[in-house]
C-alpha positions in Angstrom: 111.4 163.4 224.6 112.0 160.4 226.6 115.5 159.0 225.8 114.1 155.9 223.9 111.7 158.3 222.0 115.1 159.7 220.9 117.0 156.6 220.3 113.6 155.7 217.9 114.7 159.0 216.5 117.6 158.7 216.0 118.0 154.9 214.9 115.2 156.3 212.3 117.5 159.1 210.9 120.4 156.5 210.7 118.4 153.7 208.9 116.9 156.3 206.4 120.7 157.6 205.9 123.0 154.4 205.6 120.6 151.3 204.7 121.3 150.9 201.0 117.6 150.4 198.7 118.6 147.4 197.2 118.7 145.9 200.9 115.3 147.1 201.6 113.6 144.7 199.2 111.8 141.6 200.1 114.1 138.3 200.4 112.8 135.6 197.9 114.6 132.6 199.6 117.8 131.6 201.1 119.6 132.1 198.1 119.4 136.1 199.1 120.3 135.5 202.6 123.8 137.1 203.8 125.5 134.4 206.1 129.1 135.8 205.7 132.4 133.3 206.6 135.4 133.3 204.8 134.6 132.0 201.5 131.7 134.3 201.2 131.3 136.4 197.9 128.8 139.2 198.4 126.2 139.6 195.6 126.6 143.6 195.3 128.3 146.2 196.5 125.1 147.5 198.7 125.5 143.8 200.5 128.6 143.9 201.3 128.4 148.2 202.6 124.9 147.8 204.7 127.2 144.6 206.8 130.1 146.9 207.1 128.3 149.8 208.3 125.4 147.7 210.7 129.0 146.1 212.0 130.9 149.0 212.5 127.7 150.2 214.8 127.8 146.9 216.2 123.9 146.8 215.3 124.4 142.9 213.9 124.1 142.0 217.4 123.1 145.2 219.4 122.9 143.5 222.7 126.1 142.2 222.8 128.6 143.9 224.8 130.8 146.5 222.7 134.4 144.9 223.5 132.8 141.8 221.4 131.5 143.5 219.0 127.9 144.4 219.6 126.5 147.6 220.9 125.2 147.4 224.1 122.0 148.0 223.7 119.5 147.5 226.4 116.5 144.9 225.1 114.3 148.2 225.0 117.0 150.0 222.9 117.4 146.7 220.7 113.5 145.9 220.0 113.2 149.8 218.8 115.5 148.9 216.3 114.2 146.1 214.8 111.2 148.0 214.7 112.7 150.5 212.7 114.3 148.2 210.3 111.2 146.7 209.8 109.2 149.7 209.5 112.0 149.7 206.3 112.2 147.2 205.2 115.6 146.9 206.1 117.2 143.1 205.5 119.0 141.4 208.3 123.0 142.2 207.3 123.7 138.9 208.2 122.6 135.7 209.3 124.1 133.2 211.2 124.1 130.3 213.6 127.2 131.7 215.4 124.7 134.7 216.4 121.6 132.7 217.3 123.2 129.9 218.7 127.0 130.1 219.7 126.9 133.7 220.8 124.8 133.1 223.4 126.4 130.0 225.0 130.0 131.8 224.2 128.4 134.4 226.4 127.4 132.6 229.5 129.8 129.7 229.4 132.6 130.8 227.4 136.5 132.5 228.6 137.0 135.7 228.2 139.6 134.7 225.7 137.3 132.5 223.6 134.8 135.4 223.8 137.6 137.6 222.8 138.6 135.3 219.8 135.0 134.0 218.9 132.4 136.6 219.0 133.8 140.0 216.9 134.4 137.8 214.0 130.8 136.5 214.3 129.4 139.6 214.7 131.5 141.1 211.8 130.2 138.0 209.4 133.8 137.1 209.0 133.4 133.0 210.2 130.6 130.7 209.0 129.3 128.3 212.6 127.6 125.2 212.1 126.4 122.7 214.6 127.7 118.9 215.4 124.8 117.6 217.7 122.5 114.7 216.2 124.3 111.7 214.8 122.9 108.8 213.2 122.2 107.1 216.5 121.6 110.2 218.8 118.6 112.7 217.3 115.6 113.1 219.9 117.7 111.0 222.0 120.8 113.4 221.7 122.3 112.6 225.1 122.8 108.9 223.0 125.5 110.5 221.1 129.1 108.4 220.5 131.7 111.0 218.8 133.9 111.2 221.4 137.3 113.4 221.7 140.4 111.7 223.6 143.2 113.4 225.6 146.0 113.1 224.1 147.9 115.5 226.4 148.4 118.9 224.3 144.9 118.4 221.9 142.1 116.4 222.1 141.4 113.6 219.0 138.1 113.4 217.8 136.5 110.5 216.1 132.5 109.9 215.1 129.9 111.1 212.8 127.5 114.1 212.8 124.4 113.9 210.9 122.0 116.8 209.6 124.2 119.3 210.1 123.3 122.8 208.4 125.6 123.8 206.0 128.5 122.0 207.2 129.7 122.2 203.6 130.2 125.6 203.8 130.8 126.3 207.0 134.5 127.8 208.4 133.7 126.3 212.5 131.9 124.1 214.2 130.4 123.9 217.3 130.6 120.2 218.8 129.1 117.9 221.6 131.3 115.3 222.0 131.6 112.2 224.8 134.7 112.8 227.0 134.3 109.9 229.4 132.6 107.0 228.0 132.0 105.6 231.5 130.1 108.1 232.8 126.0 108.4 232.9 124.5 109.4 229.1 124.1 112.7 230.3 127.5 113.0 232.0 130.8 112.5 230.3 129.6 115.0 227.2 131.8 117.9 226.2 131.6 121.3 224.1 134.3 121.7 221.9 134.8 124.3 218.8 137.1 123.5 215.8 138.4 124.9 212.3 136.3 122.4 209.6 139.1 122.9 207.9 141.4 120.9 210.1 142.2 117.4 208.8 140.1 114.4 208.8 137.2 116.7 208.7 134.7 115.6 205.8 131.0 116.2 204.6 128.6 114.5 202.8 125.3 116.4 201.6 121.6 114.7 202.6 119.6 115.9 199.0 116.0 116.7 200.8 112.6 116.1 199.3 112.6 119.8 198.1 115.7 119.1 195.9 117.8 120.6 198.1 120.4 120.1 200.1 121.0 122.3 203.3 121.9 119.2 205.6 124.9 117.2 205.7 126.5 114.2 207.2 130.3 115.3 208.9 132.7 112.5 209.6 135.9 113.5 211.9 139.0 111.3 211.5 141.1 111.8 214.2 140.8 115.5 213.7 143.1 117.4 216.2 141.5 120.1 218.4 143.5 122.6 220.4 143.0 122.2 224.3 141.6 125.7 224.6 139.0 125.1 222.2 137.2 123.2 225.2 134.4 125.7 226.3 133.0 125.3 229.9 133.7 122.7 232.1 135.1 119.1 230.7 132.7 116.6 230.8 129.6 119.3 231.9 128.7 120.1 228.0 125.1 119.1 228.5 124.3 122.1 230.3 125.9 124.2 227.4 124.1 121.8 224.9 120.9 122.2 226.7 121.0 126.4 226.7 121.6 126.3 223.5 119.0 124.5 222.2 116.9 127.1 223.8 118.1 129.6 221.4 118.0 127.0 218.2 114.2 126.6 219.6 113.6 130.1 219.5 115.1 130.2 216.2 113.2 127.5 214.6 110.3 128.7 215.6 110.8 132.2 214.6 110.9 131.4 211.4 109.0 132.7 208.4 107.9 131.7 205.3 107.0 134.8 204.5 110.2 135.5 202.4 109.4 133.2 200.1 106.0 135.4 199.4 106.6 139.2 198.3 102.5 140.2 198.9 100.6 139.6 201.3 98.5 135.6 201.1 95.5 137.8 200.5 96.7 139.3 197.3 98.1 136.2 195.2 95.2 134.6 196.3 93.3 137.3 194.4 95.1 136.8 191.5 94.2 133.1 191.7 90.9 133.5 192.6 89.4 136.6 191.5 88.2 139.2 194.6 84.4 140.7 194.3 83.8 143.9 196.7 87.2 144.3 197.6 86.9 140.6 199.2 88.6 137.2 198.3 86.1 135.4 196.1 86.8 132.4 197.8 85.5 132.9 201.2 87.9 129.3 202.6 90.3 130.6 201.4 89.8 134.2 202.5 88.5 132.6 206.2 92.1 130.5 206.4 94.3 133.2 205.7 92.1 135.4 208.2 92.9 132.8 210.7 96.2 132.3 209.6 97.0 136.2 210.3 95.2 136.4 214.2 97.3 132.8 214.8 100.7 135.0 213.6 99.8 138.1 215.2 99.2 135.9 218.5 102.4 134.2 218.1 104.1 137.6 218.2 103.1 138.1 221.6 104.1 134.9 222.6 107.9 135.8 221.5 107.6 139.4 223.0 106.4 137.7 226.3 109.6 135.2 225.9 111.9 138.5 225.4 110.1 139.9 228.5 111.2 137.0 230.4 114.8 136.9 229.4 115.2 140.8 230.4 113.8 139.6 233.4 116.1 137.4 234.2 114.3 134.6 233.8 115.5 133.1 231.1 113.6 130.6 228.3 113.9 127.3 229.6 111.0 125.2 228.8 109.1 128.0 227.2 111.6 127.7 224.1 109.5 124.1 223.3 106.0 126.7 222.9 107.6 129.3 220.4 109.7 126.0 218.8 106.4 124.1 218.2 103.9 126.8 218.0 106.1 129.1 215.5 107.1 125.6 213.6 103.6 125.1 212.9 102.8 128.8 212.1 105.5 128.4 209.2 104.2 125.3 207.8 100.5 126.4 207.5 102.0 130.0 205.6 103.9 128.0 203.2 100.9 125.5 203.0 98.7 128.6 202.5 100.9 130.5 199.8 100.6 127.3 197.7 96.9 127.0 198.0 96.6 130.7 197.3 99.0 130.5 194.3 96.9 127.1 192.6 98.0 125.1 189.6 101.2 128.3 189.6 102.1 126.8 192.6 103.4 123.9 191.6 106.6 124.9 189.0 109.2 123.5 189.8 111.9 125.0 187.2 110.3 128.0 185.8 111.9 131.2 185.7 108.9 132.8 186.8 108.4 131.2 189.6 112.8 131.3 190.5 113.5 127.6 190.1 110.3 126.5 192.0 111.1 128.3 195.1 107.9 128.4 196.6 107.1 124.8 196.2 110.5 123.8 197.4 110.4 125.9 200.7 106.8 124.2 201.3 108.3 120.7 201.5 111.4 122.0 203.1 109.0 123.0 205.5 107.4 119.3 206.5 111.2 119.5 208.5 110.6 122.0 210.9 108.4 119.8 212.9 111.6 117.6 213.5 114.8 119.4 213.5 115.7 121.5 216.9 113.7 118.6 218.9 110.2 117.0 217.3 107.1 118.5 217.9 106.4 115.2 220.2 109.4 116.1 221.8 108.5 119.4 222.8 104.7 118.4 223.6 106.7 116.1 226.5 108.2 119.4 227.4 105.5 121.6 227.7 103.2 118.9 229.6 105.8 118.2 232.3 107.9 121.5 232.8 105.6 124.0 232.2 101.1 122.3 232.5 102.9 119.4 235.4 100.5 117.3 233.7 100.3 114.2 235.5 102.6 111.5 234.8 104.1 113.9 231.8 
Protein backbone atom coordinates (compact mmCIF):
# COMPACT_ATOMS: atom_id res chain seq x y z
CA UNK A 1 0.00 0.00 0.00
CA UNK A 2 1.00 3.40 -0.85
CA UNK A 3 1.38 5.53 2.28
CA UNK A 4 -1.78 7.60 1.58
CA UNK A 5 -3.61 4.27 0.77
CA UNK A 6 -2.70 3.68 4.46
CA UNK A 7 -3.42 6.98 5.91
CA UNK A 8 -7.18 6.38 3.97
CA UNK A 9 -6.92 3.19 6.08
CA UNK A 10 -6.14 4.23 8.78
CA UNK A 11 -8.18 7.62 9.09
CA UNK A 12 -11.06 5.00 8.13
CA UNK A 13 -10.48 2.74 11.24
CA UNK A 14 -10.25 5.93 13.40
CA UNK A 15 -13.53 7.57 12.14
CA UNK A 16 -15.44 4.22 12.43
CA UNK A 17 -13.89 3.89 16.15
CA UNK A 18 -14.22 7.49 17.85
CA UNK A 19 -16.95 9.50 15.72
CA UNK A 20 -19.91 9.27 18.00
CA UNK A 21 -23.56 8.23 15.82
CA UNK A 22 -25.40 10.94 16.99
CA UNK A 23 -22.72 13.25 15.12
CA UNK A 24 -23.12 11.27 12.01
CA UNK A 25 -26.67 12.53 11.30
CA UNK A 26 -27.63 15.14 8.94
CA UNK A 27 -27.50 18.94 10.28
CA UNK A 28 -30.98 20.58 9.97
CA UNK A 29 -29.75 24.22 10.23
CA UNK A 30 -27.46 26.40 12.17
CA UNK A 31 -29.16 25.77 15.18
CA UNK A 32 -27.16 22.21 15.14
CA UNK A 33 -23.91 23.78 14.19
CA UNK A 34 -20.91 23.54 16.85
CA UNK A 35 -19.20 27.02 16.83
CA UNK A 36 -17.53 26.60 20.30
CA UNK A 37 -16.22 30.01 22.44
CA UNK A 38 -16.46 30.49 25.88
CA UNK A 39 -20.00 30.74 26.61
CA UNK A 40 -20.83 27.75 24.52
CA UNK A 41 -23.04 24.93 26.05
CA UNK A 42 -22.79 21.77 24.05
CA UNK A 43 -26.10 20.03 23.25
CA UNK A 44 -24.94 16.38 24.33
CA UNK A 45 -22.35 14.65 25.55
CA UNK A 46 -21.36 13.07 21.95
CA UNK A 47 -20.91 16.96 20.93
CA UNK A 48 -18.90 17.91 23.26
CA UNK A 49 -16.50 14.10 23.07
CA UNK A 50 -16.25 13.98 18.89
CA UNK A 51 -14.59 18.07 19.48
CA UNK A 52 -12.36 16.83 22.13
CA UNK A 53 -11.12 13.84 20.41
CA UNK A 54 -10.98 15.50 16.53
CA UNK A 55 -8.86 18.36 18.76
CA UNK A 56 -6.74 16.27 20.61
CA UNK A 57 -5.74 14.71 16.85
CA UNK A 58 -5.56 18.17 15.84
CA UNK A 59 -8.02 16.96 12.86
CA UNK A 60 -10.22 20.47 13.44
CA UNK A 61 -7.65 22.01 11.28
CA UNK A 62 -5.37 19.13 10.01
CA UNK A 63 -3.17 21.33 7.95
CA UNK A 64 -2.17 23.55 10.48
CA UNK A 65 1.05 23.08 11.94
CA UNK A 66 1.05 20.80 15.21
CA UNK A 67 2.71 23.43 17.76
CA UNK A 68 -0.71 25.44 16.92
CA UNK A 69 -2.81 22.95 17.18
CA UNK A 70 -3.39 21.26 13.92
CA UNK A 71 -1.83 18.18 12.57
CA UNK A 72 0.22 18.67 9.90
CA UNK A 73 -1.27 17.14 7.36
CA UNK A 74 -0.22 17.53 3.84
CA UNK A 75 -3.36 18.81 1.45
CA UNK A 76 -3.30 15.10 0.08
CA UNK A 77 -3.35 13.72 3.65
CA UNK A 78 -6.13 16.47 4.64
CA UNK A 79 -8.64 15.95 1.50
CA UNK A 80 -8.49 11.97 2.37
CA UNK A 81 -9.95 12.92 5.41
CA UNK A 82 -12.66 14.86 4.61
CA UNK A 83 -13.33 12.18 2.34
CA UNK A 84 -13.69 9.78 4.95
CA UNK A 85 -15.77 11.94 7.15
CA UNK A 86 -17.97 12.36 4.50
CA UNK A 87 -18.05 8.92 3.32
CA UNK A 88 -19.64 8.96 7.27
CA UNK A 89 -21.29 11.10 7.61
CA UNK A 90 -19.27 12.58 10.12
CA UNK A 91 -20.30 16.48 11.21
CA UNK A 92 -17.70 19.08 11.13
CA UNK A 93 -16.65 19.29 15.18
CA UNK A 94 -16.62 22.73 14.96
CA UNK A 95 -17.17 25.68 12.98
CA UNK A 96 -15.76 28.83 12.98
CA UNK A 97 -14.66 32.05 11.46
CA UNK A 98 -11.43 32.05 13.43
CA UNK A 99 -10.63 28.79 11.25
CA UNK A 100 -11.83 29.96 7.87
CA UNK A 101 -10.79 33.30 8.16
CA UNK A 102 -8.37 34.42 11.02
CA UNK A 103 -6.29 31.22 10.88
CA UNK A 104 -5.15 31.81 7.78
CA UNK A 105 -4.17 35.51 7.92
CA UNK A 106 -2.72 34.64 11.65
CA UNK A 107 -0.69 32.23 9.71
CA UNK A 108 1.01 34.30 7.08
CA UNK A 109 0.98 37.67 8.77
CA UNK A 110 0.79 36.97 12.33
CA UNK A 111 3.92 36.76 15.31
CA UNK A 112 4.89 33.82 16.39
CA UNK A 113 3.52 34.93 19.74
CA UNK A 114 0.03 35.82 18.44
CA UNK A 115 0.12 32.51 16.51
CA UNK A 116 1.06 31.02 19.79
CA UNK A 117 -1.74 32.84 21.80
CA UNK A 118 -4.45 32.76 18.94
CA UNK A 119 -4.58 29.71 16.90
CA UNK A 120 -4.68 26.44 19.68
CA UNK A 121 -7.62 28.03 21.23
CA UNK A 122 -9.35 28.33 17.81
CA UNK A 123 -8.52 25.14 16.89
CA UNK A 124 -9.69 23.65 20.32
CA UNK A 125 -13.25 25.70 19.85
CA UNK A 126 -12.35 27.41 23.05
CA UNK A 127 -12.84 31.37 21.50
CA UNK A 128 -15.75 32.54 19.34
CA UNK A 129 -14.04 35.18 16.13
CA UNK A 130 -16.13 37.51 14.46
CA UNK A 131 -15.30 40.08 11.86
CA UNK A 132 -15.33 44.10 12.05
CA UNK A 133 -14.96 45.07 8.23
CA UNK A 134 -18.14 46.74 6.50
CA UNK A 135 -19.53 49.82 8.29
CA UNK A 136 -22.41 51.78 7.40
CA UNK A 137 -20.47 53.87 5.00
CA UNK A 138 -17.73 51.28 3.86
CA UNK A 139 -19.53 47.85 2.32
CA UNK A 140 -18.40 47.18 -1.48
CA UNK A 141 -16.38 50.25 -0.93
CA UNK A 142 -14.54 48.76 2.25
CA UNK A 143 -11.30 50.61 1.78
CA UNK A 144 -14.08 53.83 2.70
CA UNK A 145 -14.06 52.60 6.18
CA UNK A 146 -13.73 55.48 9.28
CA UNK A 147 -13.34 53.39 12.72
CA UNK A 148 -10.11 54.35 13.42
CA UNK A 149 -7.73 53.30 16.58
CA UNK A 150 -5.37 56.23 18.08
CA UNK A 151 -1.97 55.87 19.83
CA UNK A 152 -2.23 56.53 22.86
CA UNK A 153 1.39 55.32 23.82
CA UNK A 154 0.84 51.80 25.68
CA UNK A 155 -2.80 50.85 23.77
CA UNK A 156 -4.46 51.98 20.95
CA UNK A 157 -8.20 53.67 21.41
CA UNK A 158 -10.74 52.70 19.08
CA UNK A 159 -13.77 54.60 18.11
CA UNK A 160 -16.46 53.79 15.07
CA UNK A 161 -19.09 51.49 14.08
CA UNK A 162 -19.13 47.99 12.36
CA UNK A 163 -22.12 46.91 10.65
CA UNK A 164 -23.33 43.24 9.53
CA UNK A 165 -21.15 41.64 11.62
CA UNK A 166 -21.86 37.78 12.15
CA UNK A 167 -22.58 36.95 15.45
CA UNK A 168 -20.95 39.68 17.11
CA UNK A 169 -23.48 39.04 19.92
CA UNK A 170 -22.00 36.07 20.70
CA UNK A 171 -18.78 36.26 19.85
CA UNK A 172 -15.57 36.22 22.52
CA UNK A 173 -12.93 38.21 19.73
CA UNK A 174 -12.93 40.20 17.01
CA UNK A 175 -10.99 40.63 14.23
CA UNK A 176 -10.78 44.47 13.14
CA UNK A 177 -9.79 46.76 10.16
CA UNK A 178 -9.39 49.95 11.44
CA UNK A 179 -7.84 53.58 9.92
CA UNK A 180 -4.47 54.29 11.61
CA UNK A 181 -3.53 57.42 9.72
CA UNK A 182 -6.36 59.40 8.46
CA UNK A 183 -4.13 61.26 6.09
CA UNK A 184 -3.00 58.74 4.26
CA UNK A 185 -4.48 57.32 0.65
CA UNK A 186 -8.06 55.14 1.32
CA UNK A 187 -6.14 52.20 0.94
CA UNK A 188 -3.21 53.25 3.06
CA UNK A 189 -3.38 54.20 6.64
CA UNK A 190 -5.75 50.88 7.45
CA UNK A 191 -4.71 48.54 10.28
CA UNK A 192 -5.53 44.83 11.58
CA UNK A 193 -6.16 44.78 15.02
CA UNK A 194 -7.74 41.78 17.37
CA UNK A 195 -9.61 42.58 20.70
CA UNK A 196 -11.60 40.82 23.63
CA UNK A 197 -15.49 41.97 22.79
CA UNK A 198 -15.65 41.97 26.11
CA UNK A 199 -13.45 44.96 26.72
CA UNK A 200 -15.34 48.17 27.53
CA UNK A 201 -17.19 50.37 25.26
CA UNK A 202 -17.73 47.39 23.16
CA UNK A 203 -21.65 47.09 22.23
CA UNK A 204 -23.98 45.20 19.69
CA UNK A 205 -27.08 45.72 18.24
CA UNK A 206 -28.82 42.77 16.15
CA UNK A 207 -30.09 43.57 12.27
CA UNK A 208 -33.58 41.12 12.40
CA UNK A 209 -33.32 39.81 8.58
CA UNK A 210 -36.21 39.01 6.25
CA UNK A 211 -36.01 35.30 7.39
CA UNK A 212 -36.81 36.35 11.02
CA UNK A 213 -33.63 36.02 11.97
CA UNK A 214 -30.96 37.65 13.20
CA UNK A 215 -27.29 36.44 12.49
CA UNK A 216 -25.92 40.08 11.70
CA UNK A 217 -25.31 42.79 13.99
CA UNK A 218 -24.30 46.39 14.22
CA UNK A 219 -20.89 46.82 16.81
CA UNK A 220 -20.19 50.26 18.21
CA UNK A 221 -16.66 50.71 20.01
CA UNK A 222 -16.33 53.53 22.61
CA UNK A 223 -13.07 54.28 23.15
CA UNK A 224 -12.37 50.64 23.69
CA UNK A 225 -8.70 50.02 24.78
CA UNK A 226 -6.67 47.54 22.70
CA UNK A 227 -3.28 46.17 23.87
CA UNK A 228 -0.31 47.27 21.46
CA UNK A 229 0.51 43.61 20.66
CA UNK A 230 -2.83 42.95 19.42
CA UNK A 231 -1.64 44.93 16.25
CA UNK A 232 -1.07 42.05 13.57
CA UNK A 233 1.29 42.74 10.61
CA UNK A 234 2.63 45.90 9.74
CA UNK A 235 0.86 49.32 11.22
CA UNK A 236 -0.86 50.99 8.64
CA UNK A 237 -0.41 47.91 5.85
CA UNK A 238 -3.76 46.07 7.09
CA UNK A 239 -5.22 46.11 3.57
CA UNK A 240 -2.96 43.45 2.47
CA UNK A 241 -4.17 41.26 5.53
CA UNK A 242 -7.81 42.46 4.84
CA UNK A 243 -7.45 41.66 1.17
CA UNK A 244 -6.05 37.73 1.96
CA UNK A 245 -8.55 37.29 3.94
CA UNK A 246 -11.31 37.95 2.09
CA UNK A 247 -10.04 35.34 -0.11
CA UNK A 248 -10.78 32.73 2.42
CA UNK A 249 -14.31 34.46 3.50
CA UNK A 250 -14.89 34.06 -0.53
CA UNK A 251 -14.05 30.70 -0.49
CA UNK A 252 -16.24 30.24 2.39
CA UNK A 253 -19.27 31.90 1.14
CA UNK A 254 -19.17 30.15 -1.67
CA UNK A 255 -18.71 26.80 -0.32
CA UNK A 256 -21.65 26.91 1.23
CA UNK A 257 -24.60 24.54 1.15
CA UNK A 258 -28.05 24.45 1.55
CA UNK A 259 -28.12 21.15 1.63
CA UNK A 260 -28.32 20.87 5.49
CA UNK A 261 -31.28 22.37 5.61
CA UNK A 262 -32.58 19.21 3.29
CA UNK A 263 -32.12 15.59 4.85
CA UNK A 264 -32.94 13.59 1.23
CA UNK A 265 -31.93 14.14 -1.70
CA UNK A 266 -34.24 17.31 -3.94
CA UNK A 267 -35.27 14.22 -5.95
CA UNK A 268 -37.03 12.54 -3.19
CA UNK A 269 -39.19 15.34 -1.41
CA UNK A 270 -40.01 16.27 -4.68
CA UNK A 271 -41.52 12.85 -5.05
CA UNK A 272 -43.45 13.17 -2.16
CA UNK A 273 -44.82 16.42 -3.63
CA UNK A 274 -45.32 15.29 -6.83
CA UNK A 275 -45.88 11.69 -7.17
CA UNK A 276 -42.86 9.64 -9.26
CA UNK A 277 -44.27 7.11 -12.19
CA UNK A 278 -41.39 4.44 -13.44
CA UNK A 279 -39.09 5.27 -10.87
CA UNK A 280 -39.06 8.93 -12.42
CA UNK A 281 -40.21 12.40 -10.94
CA UNK A 282 -43.74 12.93 -12.39
CA UNK A 283 -42.96 16.35 -12.95
CA UNK A 284 -40.46 16.24 -15.71
CA UNK A 285 -39.39 20.54 -14.83
CA UNK A 286 -38.99 19.77 -11.99
CA UNK A 287 -37.12 16.53 -12.38
CA UNK A 288 -34.96 18.46 -15.50
CA UNK A 289 -34.05 21.47 -12.80
CA UNK A 290 -32.83 19.35 -10.21
CA UNK A 291 -30.95 17.23 -12.92
CA UNK A 292 -29.31 20.48 -13.86
CA UNK A 293 -28.97 21.58 -10.51
CA UNK A 294 -26.85 18.36 -9.62
CA UNK A 295 -24.19 18.53 -13.04
CA UNK A 296 -23.94 22.52 -12.01
CA UNK A 297 -22.82 21.19 -8.12
CA UNK A 298 -20.91 18.38 -9.19
CA UNK A 299 -19.03 20.98 -11.69
CA UNK A 300 -18.63 23.41 -8.91
CA UNK A 301 -16.73 20.71 -7.06
CA UNK A 302 -14.07 20.70 -9.40
CA UNK A 303 -13.78 24.18 -9.50
CA UNK A 304 -12.86 24.19 -5.57
CA UNK A 305 -10.63 21.05 -5.98
CA UNK A 306 -8.84 22.99 -8.93
CA UNK A 307 -8.67 26.12 -6.26
CA UNK A 308 -7.02 23.62 -3.54
CA UNK A 309 -4.72 22.46 -6.35
CA UNK A 310 -3.64 25.90 -6.81
CA UNK A 311 -2.95 26.73 -3.21
CA UNK A 312 -0.73 23.43 -2.79
CA UNK A 313 0.87 24.87 -5.53
CA UNK A 314 1.82 27.75 -4.32
CA UNK A 315 -0.14 29.77 -6.07
CA UNK A 316 -2.48 30.89 -3.98
CA UNK A 317 -6.45 32.13 -4.60
CA UNK A 318 -6.27 35.56 -5.46
CA UNK A 319 -8.86 36.54 -7.93
CA UNK A 320 -10.07 33.00 -8.35
CA UNK A 321 -11.75 33.31 -4.81
CA UNK A 322 -14.52 35.91 -6.76
CA UNK A 323 -15.47 32.44 -9.23
CA UNK A 324 -16.06 29.95 -6.25
CA UNK A 325 -17.61 33.25 -4.13
CA UNK A 326 -20.05 33.95 -6.98
CA UNK A 327 -20.46 30.71 -8.72
CA UNK A 328 -20.89 28.57 -5.27
CA UNK A 329 -23.23 31.81 -3.94
CA UNK A 330 -25.48 31.08 -6.77
CA UNK A 331 -25.24 27.26 -6.54
CA UNK A 332 -26.75 27.70 -2.85
CA UNK A 333 -29.51 29.98 -3.72
CA UNK A 334 -30.87 27.89 -6.66
CA UNK A 335 -30.72 24.46 -3.95
CA UNK A 336 -32.65 26.39 -1.46
CA UNK A 337 -34.86 27.85 -4.28
CA UNK A 338 -35.19 24.21 -5.52
CA UNK A 339 -35.94 22.43 -2.02
CA UNK A 340 -38.92 24.86 -1.76
CA UNK A 341 -40.30 24.20 -5.13
CA UNK A 342 -39.81 20.50 -4.54
CA UNK A 343 -41.47 20.73 -0.99
CA UNK A 344 -44.86 22.97 -2.51
CA UNK A 345 -47.61 24.51 -0.42
CA UNK A 346 -45.21 22.37 2.75
CA UNK A 347 -42.77 24.63 1.91
CA UNK A 348 -44.00 27.51 3.08
CA UNK A 349 -44.64 26.84 7.25
CA UNK A 350 -43.30 29.17 8.95
CA UNK A 351 -43.87 27.92 12.68
CA UNK A 352 -44.81 24.31 12.49
CA UNK A 353 -43.18 21.77 14.38
CA UNK A 354 -42.99 19.70 11.50
CA UNK A 355 -41.28 21.67 9.44
CA UNK A 356 -38.72 22.99 12.89
CA UNK A 357 -39.87 26.51 13.09
CA UNK A 358 -40.03 27.10 9.30
CA UNK A 359 -36.43 26.27 8.78
CA UNK A 360 -36.48 25.67 5.23
CA UNK A 361 -38.31 28.71 4.19
CA UNK A 362 -36.21 30.84 6.44
CA UNK A 363 -32.74 29.56 5.15
CA UNK A 364 -34.24 30.30 1.43
CA UNK A 365 -34.63 34.07 2.13
CA UNK A 366 -31.56 34.05 4.21
CA UNK A 367 -30.14 32.95 1.14
CA UNK A 368 -31.15 36.18 -1.28
CA UNK A 369 -27.84 37.50 1.13
CA UNK A 370 -25.28 35.51 -0.18
CA UNK A 371 -25.15 37.37 -3.38
CA UNK A 372 -24.01 40.46 -1.20
CA UNK A 373 -22.09 39.66 1.87
CA UNK A 374 -18.23 38.70 1.29
CA UNK A 375 -18.27 41.32 -1.80
CA UNK A 376 -21.56 41.44 -4.24
CA UNK A 377 -21.88 39.32 -7.05
CA UNK A 378 -21.26 42.76 -9.31
CA UNK A 379 -18.37 43.05 -7.28
CA UNK A 380 -16.83 39.95 -8.03
CA UNK A 381 -18.03 39.97 -11.83
CA UNK A 382 -15.52 43.35 -11.88
CA UNK A 383 -13.04 40.86 -10.46
CA UNK A 384 -13.22 38.18 -12.66
CA UNK A 385 -13.37 40.47 -15.97
CA UNK A 386 -10.29 42.38 -15.09
CA UNK A 387 -7.89 40.05 -13.04
CA UNK A 388 -8.55 36.94 -14.43
CA UNK A 389 -10.75 37.30 -18.67
CA UNK A 390 -8.43 41.12 -18.95
CA UNK A 391 -11.49 42.07 -20.50
CA UNK A 392 -11.12 45.32 -22.03
CA UNK A 393 -11.58 48.33 -20.09
CA UNK A 394 -12.79 45.86 -16.97
Amino acid sequence: MSDLETFRAETGAWLDANCPPEMRTPLRGEDNITWGGRNWVFRSEAEKVWLERMAAKGWTVPEWPKEYGGAGLSRDEAKVLREEMAKRKCRAPVESFGIWMLGPALLKYGSHEQKLEHLPRIARGEIRWCQGYSEPGAGSDLANLQTRAEDKGDHWLVNGSKIWTSYADKADWIFCLVRTNKDASKHEGISFLLFDMASEGVSTAPIKLISGNSPFCQTFFSDVKVPKGNLVGTLNKGWDIAKYLLTHERDTIGGGSGGMFVSRPLGQVAADTVGSKDGELADPLLRARIAELEVDAWSFALAVERGRDLAKAGQGLGAYSSVLKYYGAEINKRSLELAMDAQGADGLEWESERSNGGQLPRAWLRSKANSIEGGTNEVQLNIISKRILALPGA
